[in-house]
mmCIF file of the N, C-alpha and C atoms, coordinates in Angstrom:
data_MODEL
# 
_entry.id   MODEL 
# 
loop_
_atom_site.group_PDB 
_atom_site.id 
_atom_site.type_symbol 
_atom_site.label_atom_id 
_atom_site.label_alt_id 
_atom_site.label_comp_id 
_atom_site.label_asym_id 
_atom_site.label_entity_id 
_atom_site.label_seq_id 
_atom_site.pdbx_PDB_ins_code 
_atom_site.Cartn_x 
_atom_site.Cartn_y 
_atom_site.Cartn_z 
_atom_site.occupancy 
_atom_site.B_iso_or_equiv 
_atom_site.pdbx_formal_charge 
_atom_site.auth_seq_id 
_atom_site.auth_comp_id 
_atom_site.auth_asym_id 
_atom_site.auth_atom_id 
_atom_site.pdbx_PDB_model_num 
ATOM 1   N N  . UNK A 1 1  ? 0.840   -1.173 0.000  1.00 0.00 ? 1  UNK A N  1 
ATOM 2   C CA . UNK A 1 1  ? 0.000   0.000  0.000  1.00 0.00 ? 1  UNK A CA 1 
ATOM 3   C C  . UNK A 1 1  ? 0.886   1.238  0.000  1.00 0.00 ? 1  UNK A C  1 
ATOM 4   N N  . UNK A 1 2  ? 0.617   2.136  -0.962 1.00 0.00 ? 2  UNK A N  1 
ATOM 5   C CA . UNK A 1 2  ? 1.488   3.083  -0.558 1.00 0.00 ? 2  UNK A CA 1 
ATOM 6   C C  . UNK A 1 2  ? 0.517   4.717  -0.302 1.00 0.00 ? 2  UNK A C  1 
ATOM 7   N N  . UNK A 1 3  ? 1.054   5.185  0.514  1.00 0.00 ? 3  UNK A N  1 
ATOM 8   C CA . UNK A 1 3  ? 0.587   6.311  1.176  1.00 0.00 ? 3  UNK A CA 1 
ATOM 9   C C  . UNK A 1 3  ? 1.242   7.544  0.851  1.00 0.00 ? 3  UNK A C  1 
ATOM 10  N N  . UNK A 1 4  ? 0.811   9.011  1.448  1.00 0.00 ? 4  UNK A N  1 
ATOM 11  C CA . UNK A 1 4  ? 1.585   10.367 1.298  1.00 0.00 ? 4  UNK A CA 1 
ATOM 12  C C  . UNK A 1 4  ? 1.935   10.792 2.503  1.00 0.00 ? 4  UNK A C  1 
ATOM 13  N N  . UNK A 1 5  ? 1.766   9.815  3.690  1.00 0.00 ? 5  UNK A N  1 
ATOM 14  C CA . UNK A 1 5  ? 1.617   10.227 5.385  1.00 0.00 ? 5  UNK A CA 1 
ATOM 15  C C  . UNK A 1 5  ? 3.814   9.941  5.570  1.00 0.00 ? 5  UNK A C  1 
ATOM 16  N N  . UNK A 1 6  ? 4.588   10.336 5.973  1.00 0.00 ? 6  UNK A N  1 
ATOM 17  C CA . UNK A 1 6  ? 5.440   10.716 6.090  1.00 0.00 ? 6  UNK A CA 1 
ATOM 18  C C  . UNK A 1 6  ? 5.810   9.899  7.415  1.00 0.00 ? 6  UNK A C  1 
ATOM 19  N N  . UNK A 1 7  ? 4.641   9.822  8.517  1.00 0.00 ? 7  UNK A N  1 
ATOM 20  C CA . UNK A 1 7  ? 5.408   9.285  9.799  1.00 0.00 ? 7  UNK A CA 1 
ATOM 21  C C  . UNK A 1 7  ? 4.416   8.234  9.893  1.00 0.00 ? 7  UNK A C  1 
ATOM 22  N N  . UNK A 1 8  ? 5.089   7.344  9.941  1.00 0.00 ? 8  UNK A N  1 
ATOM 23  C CA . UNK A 1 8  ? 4.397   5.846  10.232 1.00 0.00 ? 8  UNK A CA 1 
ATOM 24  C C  . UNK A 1 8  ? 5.497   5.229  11.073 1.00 0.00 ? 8  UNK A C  1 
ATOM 25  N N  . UNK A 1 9  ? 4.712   4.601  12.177 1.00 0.00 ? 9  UNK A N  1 
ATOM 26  C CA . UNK A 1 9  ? 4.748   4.041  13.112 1.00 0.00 ? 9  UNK A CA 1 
ATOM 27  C C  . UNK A 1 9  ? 4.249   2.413  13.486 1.00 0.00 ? 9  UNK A C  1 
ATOM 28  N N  . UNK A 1 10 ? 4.733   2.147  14.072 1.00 0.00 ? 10 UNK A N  1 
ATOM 29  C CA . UNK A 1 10 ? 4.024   0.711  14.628 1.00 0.00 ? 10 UNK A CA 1 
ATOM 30  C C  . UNK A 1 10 ? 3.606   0.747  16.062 1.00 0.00 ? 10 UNK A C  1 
ATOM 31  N N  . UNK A 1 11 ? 2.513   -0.426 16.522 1.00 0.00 ? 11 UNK A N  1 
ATOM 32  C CA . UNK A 1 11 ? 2.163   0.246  17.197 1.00 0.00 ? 11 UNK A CA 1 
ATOM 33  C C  . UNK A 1 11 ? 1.356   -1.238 18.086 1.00 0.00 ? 11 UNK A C  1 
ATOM 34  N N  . UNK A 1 12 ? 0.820   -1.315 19.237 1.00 0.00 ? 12 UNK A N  1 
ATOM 35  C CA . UNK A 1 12 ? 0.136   -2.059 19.696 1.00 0.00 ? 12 UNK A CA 1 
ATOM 36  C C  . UNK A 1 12 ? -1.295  -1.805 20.281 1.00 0.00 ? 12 UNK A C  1 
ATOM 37  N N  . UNK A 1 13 ? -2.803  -2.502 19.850 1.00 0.00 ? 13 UNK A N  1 
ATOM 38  C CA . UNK A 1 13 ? -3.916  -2.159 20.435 1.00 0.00 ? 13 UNK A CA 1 
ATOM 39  C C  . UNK A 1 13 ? -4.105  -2.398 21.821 1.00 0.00 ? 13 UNK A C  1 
ATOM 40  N N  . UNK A 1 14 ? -4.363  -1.229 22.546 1.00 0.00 ? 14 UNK A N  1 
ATOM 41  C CA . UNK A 1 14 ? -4.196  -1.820 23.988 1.00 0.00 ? 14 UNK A CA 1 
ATOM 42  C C  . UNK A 1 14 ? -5.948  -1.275 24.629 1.00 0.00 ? 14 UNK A C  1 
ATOM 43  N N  . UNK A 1 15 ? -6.761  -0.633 23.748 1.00 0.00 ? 15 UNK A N  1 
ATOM 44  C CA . UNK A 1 15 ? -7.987  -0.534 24.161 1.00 0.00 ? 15 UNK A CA 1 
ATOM 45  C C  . UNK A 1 15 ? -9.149  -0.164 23.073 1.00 0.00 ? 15 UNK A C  1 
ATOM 46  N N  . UNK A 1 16 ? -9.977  -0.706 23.210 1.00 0.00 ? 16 UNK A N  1 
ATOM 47  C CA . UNK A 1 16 ? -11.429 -0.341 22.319 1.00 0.00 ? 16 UNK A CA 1 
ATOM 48  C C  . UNK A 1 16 ? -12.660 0.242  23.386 1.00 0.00 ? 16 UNK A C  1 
ATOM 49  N N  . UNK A 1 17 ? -12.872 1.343  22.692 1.00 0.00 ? 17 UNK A N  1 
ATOM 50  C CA . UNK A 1 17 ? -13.866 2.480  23.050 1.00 0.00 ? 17 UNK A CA 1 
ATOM 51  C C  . UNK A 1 17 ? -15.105 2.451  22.677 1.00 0.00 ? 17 UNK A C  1 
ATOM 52  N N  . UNK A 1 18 ? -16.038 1.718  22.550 1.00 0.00 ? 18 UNK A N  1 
ATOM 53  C CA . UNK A 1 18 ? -17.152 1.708  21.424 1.00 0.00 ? 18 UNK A CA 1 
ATOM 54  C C  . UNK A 1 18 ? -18.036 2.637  21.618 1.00 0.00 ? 18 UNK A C  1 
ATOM 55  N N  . UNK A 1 19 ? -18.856 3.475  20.516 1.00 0.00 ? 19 UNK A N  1 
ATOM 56  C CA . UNK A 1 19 ? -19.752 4.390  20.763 1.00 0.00 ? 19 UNK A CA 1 
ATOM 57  C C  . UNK A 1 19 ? -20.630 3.733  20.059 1.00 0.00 ? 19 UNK A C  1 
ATOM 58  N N  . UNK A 1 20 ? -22.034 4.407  19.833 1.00 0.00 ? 20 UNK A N  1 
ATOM 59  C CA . UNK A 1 20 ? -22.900 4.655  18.887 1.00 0.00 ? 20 UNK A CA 1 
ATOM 60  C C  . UNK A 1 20 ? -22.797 4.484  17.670 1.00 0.00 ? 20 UNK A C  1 
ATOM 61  N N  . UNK A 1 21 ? -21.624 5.528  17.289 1.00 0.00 ? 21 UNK A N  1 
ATOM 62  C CA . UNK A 1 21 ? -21.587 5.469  15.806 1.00 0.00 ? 21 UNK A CA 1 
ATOM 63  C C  . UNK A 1 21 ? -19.750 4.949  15.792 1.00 0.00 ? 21 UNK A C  1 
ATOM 64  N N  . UNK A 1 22 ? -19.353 5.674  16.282 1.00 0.00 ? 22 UNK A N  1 
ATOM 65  C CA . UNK A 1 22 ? -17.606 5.771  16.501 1.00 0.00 ? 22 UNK A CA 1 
ATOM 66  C C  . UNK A 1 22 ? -16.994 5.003  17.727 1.00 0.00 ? 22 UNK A C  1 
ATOM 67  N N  . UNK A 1 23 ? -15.757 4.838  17.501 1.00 0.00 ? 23 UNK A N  1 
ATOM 68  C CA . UNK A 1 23 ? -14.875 3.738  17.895 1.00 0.00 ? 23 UNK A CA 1 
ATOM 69  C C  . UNK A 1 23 ? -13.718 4.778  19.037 1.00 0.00 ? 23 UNK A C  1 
ATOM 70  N N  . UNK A 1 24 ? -13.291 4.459  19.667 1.00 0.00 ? 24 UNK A N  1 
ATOM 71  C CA . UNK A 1 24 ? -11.709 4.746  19.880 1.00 0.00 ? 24 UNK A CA 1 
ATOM 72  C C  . UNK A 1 24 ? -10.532 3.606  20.362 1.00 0.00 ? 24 UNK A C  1 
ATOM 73  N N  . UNK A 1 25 ? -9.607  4.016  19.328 1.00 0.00 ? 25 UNK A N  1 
ATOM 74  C CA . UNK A 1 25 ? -8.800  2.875  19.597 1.00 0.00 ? 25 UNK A CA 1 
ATOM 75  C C  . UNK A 1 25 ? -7.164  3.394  19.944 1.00 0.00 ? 25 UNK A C  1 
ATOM 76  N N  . UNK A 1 26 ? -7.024  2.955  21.429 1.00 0.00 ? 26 UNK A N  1 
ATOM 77  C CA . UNK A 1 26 ? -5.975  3.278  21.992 1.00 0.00 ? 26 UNK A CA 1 
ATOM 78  C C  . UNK A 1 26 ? -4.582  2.205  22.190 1.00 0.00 ? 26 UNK A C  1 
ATOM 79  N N  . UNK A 1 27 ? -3.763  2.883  21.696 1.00 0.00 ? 27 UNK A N  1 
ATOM 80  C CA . UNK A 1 27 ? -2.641  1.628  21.219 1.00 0.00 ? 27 UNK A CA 1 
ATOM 81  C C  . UNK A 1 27 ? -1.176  2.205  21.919 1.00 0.00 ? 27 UNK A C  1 
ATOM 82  N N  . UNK A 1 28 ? -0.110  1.842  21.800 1.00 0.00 ? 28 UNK A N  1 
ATOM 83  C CA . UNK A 1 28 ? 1.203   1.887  22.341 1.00 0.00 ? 28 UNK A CA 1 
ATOM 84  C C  . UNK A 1 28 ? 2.483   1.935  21.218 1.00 0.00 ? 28 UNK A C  1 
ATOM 85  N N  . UNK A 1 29 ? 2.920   2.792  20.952 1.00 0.00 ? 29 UNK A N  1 
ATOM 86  C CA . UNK A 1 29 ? 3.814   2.788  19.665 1.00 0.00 ? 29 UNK A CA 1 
ATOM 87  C C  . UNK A 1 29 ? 5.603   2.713  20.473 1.00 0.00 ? 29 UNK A C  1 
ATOM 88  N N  . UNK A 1 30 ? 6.055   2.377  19.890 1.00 0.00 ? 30 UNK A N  1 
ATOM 89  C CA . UNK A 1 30 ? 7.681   2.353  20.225 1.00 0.00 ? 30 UNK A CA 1 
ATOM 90  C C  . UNK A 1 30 ? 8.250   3.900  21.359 1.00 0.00 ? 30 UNK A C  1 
ATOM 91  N N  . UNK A 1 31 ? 8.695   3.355  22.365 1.00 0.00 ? 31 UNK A N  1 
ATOM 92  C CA . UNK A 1 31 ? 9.051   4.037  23.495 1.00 0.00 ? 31 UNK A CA 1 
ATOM 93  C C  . UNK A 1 31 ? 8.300   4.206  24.807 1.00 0.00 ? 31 UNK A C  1 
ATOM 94  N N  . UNK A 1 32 ? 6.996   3.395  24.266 1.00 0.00 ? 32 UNK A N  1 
ATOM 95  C CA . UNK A 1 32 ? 5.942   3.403  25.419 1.00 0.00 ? 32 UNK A CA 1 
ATOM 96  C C  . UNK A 1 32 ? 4.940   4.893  25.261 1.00 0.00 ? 32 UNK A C  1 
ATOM 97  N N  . UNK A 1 33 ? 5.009   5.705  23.816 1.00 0.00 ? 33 UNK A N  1 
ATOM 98  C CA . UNK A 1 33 ? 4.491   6.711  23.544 1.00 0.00 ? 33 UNK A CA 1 
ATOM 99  C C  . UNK A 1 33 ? 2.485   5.737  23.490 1.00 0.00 ? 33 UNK A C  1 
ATOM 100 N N  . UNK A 1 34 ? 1.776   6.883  24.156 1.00 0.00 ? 34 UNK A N  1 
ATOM 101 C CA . UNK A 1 34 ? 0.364   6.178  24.266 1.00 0.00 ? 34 UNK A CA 1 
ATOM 102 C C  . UNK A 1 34 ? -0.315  7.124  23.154 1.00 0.00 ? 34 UNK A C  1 
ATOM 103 N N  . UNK A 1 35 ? -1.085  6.812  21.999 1.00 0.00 ? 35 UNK A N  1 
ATOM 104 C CA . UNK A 1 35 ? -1.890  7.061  21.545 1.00 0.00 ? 35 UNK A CA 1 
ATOM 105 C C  . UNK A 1 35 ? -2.861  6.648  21.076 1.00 0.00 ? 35 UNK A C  1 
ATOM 106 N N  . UNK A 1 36 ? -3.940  7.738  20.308 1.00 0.00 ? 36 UNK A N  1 
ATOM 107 C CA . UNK A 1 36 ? -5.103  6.863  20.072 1.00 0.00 ? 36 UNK A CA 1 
ATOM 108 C C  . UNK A 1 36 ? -6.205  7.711  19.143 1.00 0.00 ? 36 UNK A C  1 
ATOM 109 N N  . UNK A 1 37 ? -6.540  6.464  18.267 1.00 0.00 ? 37 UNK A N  1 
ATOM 110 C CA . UNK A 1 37 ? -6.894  7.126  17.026 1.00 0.00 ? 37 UNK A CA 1 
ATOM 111 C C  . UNK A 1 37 ? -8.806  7.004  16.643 1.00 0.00 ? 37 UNK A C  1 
ATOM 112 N N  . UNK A 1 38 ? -9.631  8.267  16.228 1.00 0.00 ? 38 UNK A N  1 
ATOM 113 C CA . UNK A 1 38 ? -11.046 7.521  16.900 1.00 0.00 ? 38 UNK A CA 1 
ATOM 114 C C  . UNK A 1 38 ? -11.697 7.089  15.087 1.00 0.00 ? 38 UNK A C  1 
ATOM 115 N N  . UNK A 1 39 ? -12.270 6.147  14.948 1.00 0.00 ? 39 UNK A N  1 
ATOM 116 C CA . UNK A 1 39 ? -12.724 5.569  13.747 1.00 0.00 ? 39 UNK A CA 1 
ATOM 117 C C  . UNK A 1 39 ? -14.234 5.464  13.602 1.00 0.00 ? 39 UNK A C  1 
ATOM 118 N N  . UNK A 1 40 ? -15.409 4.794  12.078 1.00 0.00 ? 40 UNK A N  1 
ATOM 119 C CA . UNK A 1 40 ? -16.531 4.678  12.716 1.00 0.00 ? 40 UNK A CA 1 
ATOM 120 C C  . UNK A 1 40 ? -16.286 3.184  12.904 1.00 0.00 ? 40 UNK A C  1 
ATOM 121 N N  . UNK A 1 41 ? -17.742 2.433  13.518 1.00 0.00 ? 41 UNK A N  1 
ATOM 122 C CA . UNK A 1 41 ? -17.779 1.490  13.719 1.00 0.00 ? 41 UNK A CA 1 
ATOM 123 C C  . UNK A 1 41 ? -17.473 0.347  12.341 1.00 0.00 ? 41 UNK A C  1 
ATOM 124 N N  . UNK A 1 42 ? -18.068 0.678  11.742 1.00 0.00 ? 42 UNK A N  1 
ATOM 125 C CA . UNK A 1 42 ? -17.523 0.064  10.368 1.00 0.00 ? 42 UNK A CA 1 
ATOM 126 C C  . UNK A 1 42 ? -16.387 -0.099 9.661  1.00 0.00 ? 42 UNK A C  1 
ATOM 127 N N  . UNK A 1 43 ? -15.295 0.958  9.829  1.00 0.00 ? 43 UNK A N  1 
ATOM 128 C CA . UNK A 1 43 ? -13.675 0.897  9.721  1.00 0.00 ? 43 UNK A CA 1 
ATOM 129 C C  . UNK A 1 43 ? -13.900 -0.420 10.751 1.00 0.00 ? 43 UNK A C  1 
ATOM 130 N N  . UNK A 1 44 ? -14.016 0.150  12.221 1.00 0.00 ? 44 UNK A N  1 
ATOM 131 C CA . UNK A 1 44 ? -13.095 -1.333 13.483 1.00 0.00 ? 44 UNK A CA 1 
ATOM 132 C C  . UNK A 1 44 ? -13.773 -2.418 13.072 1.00 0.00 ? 44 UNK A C  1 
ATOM 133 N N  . UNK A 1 45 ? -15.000 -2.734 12.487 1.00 0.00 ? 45 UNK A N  1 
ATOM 134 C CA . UNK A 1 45 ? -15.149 -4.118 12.060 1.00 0.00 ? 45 UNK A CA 1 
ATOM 135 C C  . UNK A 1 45 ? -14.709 -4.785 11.383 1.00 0.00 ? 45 UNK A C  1 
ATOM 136 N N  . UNK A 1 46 ? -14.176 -3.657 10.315 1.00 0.00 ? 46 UNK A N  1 
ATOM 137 C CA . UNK A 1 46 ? -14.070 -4.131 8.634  1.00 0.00 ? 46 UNK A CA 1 
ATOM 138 C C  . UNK A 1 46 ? -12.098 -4.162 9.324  1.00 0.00 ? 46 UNK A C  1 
ATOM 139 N N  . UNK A 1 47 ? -11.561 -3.446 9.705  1.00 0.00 ? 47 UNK A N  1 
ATOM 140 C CA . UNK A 1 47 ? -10.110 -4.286 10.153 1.00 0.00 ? 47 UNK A CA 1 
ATOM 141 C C  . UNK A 1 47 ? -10.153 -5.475 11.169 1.00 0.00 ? 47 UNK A C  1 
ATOM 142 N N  . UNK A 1 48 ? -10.747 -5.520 11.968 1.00 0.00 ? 48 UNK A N  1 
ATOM 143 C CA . UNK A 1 48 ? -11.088 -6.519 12.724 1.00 0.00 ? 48 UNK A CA 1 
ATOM 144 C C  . UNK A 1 48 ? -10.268 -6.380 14.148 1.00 0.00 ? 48 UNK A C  1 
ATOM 145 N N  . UNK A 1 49 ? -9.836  -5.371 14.428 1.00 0.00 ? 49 UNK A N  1 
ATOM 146 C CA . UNK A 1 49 ? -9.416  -4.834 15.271 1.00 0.00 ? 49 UNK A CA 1 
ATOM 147 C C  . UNK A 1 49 ? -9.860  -5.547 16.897 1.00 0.00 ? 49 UNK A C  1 
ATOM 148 N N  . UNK A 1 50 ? -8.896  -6.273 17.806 1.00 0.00 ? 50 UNK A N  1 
ATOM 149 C CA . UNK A 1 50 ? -8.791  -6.000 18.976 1.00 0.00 ? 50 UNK A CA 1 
ATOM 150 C C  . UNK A 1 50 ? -7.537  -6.155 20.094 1.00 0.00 ? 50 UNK A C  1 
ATOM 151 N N  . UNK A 1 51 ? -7.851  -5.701 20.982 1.00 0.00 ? 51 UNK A N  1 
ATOM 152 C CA . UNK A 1 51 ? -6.460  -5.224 21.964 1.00 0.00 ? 51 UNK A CA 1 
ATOM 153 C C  . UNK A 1 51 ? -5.642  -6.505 22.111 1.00 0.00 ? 51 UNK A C  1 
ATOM 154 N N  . UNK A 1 52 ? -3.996  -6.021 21.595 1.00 0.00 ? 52 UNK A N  1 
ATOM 155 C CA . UNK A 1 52 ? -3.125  -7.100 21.870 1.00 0.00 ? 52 UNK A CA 1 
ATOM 156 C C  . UNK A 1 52 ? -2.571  -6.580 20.152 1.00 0.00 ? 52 UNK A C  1 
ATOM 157 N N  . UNK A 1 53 ? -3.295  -6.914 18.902 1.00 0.00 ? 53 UNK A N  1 
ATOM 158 C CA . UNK A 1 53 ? -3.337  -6.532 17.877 1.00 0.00 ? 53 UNK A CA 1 
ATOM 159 C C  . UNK A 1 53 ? -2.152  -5.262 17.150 1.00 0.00 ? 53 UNK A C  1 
ATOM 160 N N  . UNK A 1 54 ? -1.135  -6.245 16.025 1.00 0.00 ? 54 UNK A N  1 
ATOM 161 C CA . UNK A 1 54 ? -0.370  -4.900 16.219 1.00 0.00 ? 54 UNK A CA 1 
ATOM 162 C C  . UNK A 1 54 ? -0.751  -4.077 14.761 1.00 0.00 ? 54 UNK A C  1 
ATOM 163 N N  . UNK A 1 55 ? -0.466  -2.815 14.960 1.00 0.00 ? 55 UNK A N  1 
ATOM 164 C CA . UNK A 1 55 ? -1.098  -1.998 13.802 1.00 0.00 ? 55 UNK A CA 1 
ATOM 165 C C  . UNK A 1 55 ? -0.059  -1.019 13.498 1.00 0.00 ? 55 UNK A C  1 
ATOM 166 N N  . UNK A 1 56 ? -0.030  -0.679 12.052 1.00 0.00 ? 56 UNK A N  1 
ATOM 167 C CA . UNK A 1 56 ? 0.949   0.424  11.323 1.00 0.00 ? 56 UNK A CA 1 
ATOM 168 C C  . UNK A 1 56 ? -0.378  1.638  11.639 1.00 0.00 ? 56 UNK A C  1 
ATOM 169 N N  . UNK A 1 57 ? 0.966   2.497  12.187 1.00 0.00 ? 57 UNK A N  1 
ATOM 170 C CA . UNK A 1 57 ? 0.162   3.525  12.058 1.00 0.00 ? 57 UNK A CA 1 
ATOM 171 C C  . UNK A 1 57 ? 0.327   4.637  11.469 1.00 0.00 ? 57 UNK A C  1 
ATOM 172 N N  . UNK A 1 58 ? -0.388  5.457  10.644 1.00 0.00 ? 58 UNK A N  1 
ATOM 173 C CA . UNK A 1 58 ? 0.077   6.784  9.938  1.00 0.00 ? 58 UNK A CA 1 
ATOM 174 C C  . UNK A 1 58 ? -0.447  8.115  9.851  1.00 0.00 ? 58 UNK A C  1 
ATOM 175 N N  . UNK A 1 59 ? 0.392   8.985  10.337 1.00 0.00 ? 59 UNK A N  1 
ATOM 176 C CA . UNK A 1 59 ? -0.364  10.254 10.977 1.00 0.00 ? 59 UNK A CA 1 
ATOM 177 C C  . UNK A 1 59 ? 0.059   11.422 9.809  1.00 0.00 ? 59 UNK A C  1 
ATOM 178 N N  . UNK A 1 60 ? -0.787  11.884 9.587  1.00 0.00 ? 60 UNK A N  1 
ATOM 179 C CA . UNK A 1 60 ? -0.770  13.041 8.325  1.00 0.00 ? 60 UNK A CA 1 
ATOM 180 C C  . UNK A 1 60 ? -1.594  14.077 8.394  1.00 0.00 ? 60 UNK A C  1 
ATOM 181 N N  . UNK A 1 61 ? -0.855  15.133 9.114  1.00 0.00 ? 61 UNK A N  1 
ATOM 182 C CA . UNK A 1 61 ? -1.892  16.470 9.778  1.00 0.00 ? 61 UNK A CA 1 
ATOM 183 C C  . UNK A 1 61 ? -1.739  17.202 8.965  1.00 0.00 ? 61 UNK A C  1 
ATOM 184 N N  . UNK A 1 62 ? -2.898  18.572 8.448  1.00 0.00 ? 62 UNK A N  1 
ATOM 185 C CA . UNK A 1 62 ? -2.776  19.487 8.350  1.00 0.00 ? 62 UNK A CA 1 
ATOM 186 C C  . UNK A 1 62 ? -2.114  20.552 9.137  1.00 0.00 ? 62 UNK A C  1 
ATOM 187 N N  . UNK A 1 63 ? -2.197  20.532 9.892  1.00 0.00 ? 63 UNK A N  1 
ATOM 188 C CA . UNK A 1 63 ? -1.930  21.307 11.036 1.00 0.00 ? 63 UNK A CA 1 
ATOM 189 C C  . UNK A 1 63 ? -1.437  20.705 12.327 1.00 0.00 ? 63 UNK A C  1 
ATOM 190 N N  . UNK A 1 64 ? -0.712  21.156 12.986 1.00 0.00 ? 64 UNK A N  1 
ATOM 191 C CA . UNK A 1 64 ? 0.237   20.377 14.556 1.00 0.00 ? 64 UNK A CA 1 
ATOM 192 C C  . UNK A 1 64 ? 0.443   21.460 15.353 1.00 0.00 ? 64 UNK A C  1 
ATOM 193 N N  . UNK A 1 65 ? -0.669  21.723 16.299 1.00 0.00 ? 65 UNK A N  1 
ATOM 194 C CA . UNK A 1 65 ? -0.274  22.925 17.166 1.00 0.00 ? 65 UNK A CA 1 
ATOM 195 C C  . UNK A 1 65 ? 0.154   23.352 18.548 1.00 0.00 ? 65 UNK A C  1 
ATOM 196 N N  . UNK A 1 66 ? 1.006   24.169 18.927 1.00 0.00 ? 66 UNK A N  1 
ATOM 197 C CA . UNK A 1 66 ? 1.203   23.625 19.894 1.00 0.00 ? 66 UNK A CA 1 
ATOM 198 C C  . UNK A 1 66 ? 1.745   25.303 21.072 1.00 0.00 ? 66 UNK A C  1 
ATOM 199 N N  . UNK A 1 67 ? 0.811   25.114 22.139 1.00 0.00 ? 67 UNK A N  1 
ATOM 200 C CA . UNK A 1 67 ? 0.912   26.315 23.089 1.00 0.00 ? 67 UNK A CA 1 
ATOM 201 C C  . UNK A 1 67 ? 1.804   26.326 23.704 1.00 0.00 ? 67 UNK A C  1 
ATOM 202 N N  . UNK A 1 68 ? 2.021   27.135 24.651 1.00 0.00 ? 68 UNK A N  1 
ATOM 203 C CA . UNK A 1 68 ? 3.068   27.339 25.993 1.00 0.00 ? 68 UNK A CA 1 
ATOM 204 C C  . UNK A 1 68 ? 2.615   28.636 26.667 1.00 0.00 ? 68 UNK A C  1 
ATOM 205 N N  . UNK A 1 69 ? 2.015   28.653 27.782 1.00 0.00 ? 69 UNK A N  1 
ATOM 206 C CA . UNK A 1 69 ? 1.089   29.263 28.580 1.00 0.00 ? 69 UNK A CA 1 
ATOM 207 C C  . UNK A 1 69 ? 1.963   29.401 29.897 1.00 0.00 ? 69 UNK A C  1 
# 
Protein backbone atom coordinates (compact mmCIF):
# COMPACT_ATOMS: atom_id res chain seq x y z
CA UNK A 1 0.00 0.00 0.00
CA UNK A 2 1.49 3.08 -0.56
CA UNK A 3 0.59 6.31 1.18
CA UNK A 4 1.59 10.37 1.30
CA UNK A 5 1.62 10.23 5.38
CA UNK A 6 5.44 10.72 6.09
CA UNK A 7 5.41 9.29 9.80
CA UNK A 8 4.40 5.85 10.23
CA UNK A 9 4.75 4.04 13.11
CA UNK A 10 4.02 0.71 14.63
CA UNK A 11 2.16 0.25 17.20
CA UNK A 12 0.14 -2.06 19.70
CA UNK A 13 -3.92 -2.16 20.43
CA UNK A 14 -4.20 -1.82 23.99
CA UNK A 15 -7.99 -0.53 24.16
CA UNK A 16 -11.43 -0.34 22.32
CA UNK A 17 -13.87 2.48 23.05
CA UNK A 18 -17.15 1.71 21.42
CA UNK A 19 -19.75 4.39 20.76
CA UNK A 20 -22.90 4.65 18.89
CA UNK A 21 -21.59 5.47 15.81
CA UNK A 22 -17.61 5.77 16.50
CA UNK A 23 -14.87 3.74 17.89
CA UNK A 24 -11.71 4.75 19.88
CA UNK A 25 -8.80 2.88 19.60
CA UNK A 26 -5.98 3.28 21.99
CA UNK A 27 -2.64 1.63 21.22
CA UNK A 28 1.20 1.89 22.34
CA UNK A 29 3.81 2.79 19.66
CA UNK A 30 7.68 2.35 20.23
CA UNK A 31 9.05 4.04 23.50
CA UNK A 32 5.94 3.40 25.42
CA UNK A 33 4.49 6.71 23.54
CA UNK A 34 0.36 6.18 24.27
CA UNK A 35 -1.89 7.06 21.54
CA UNK A 36 -5.10 6.86 20.07
CA UNK A 37 -6.89 7.13 17.03
CA UNK A 38 -11.05 7.52 16.90
CA UNK A 39 -12.72 5.57 13.75
CA UNK A 40 -16.53 4.68 12.72
CA UNK A 41 -17.78 1.49 13.72
CA UNK A 42 -17.52 0.06 10.37
CA UNK A 43 -13.68 0.90 9.72
CA UNK A 44 -13.09 -1.33 13.48
CA UNK A 45 -15.15 -4.12 12.06
CA UNK A 46 -14.07 -4.13 8.63
CA UNK A 47 -10.11 -4.29 10.15
CA UNK A 48 -11.09 -6.52 12.72
CA UNK A 49 -9.42 -4.83 15.27
CA UNK A 50 -8.79 -6.00 18.98
CA UNK A 51 -6.46 -5.22 21.96
CA UNK A 52 -3.13 -7.10 21.87
CA UNK A 53 -3.34 -6.53 17.88
CA UNK A 54 -0.37 -4.90 16.22
CA UNK A 55 -1.10 -2.00 13.80
CA UNK A 56 0.95 0.42 11.32
CA UNK A 57 0.16 3.52 12.06
CA UNK A 58 0.08 6.78 9.94
CA UNK A 59 -0.36 10.25 10.98
CA UNK A 60 -0.77 13.04 8.33
CA UNK A 61 -1.89 16.47 9.78
CA UNK A 62 -2.78 19.49 8.35
CA UNK A 63 -1.93 21.31 11.04
CA UNK A 64 0.24 20.38 14.56
CA UNK A 65 -0.27 22.92 17.17
CA UNK A 66 1.20 23.62 19.89
CA UNK A 67 0.91 26.32 23.09
CA UNK A 68 3.07 27.34 25.99
CA UNK A 69 1.09 29.26 28.58
Amino acid sequence: MKTGARNQLVGEVTEIKRGNVMAQVKFTVAGGAQMSSVMTLESLDDLGLSPGDQVKVYVKAVNVLLAKE
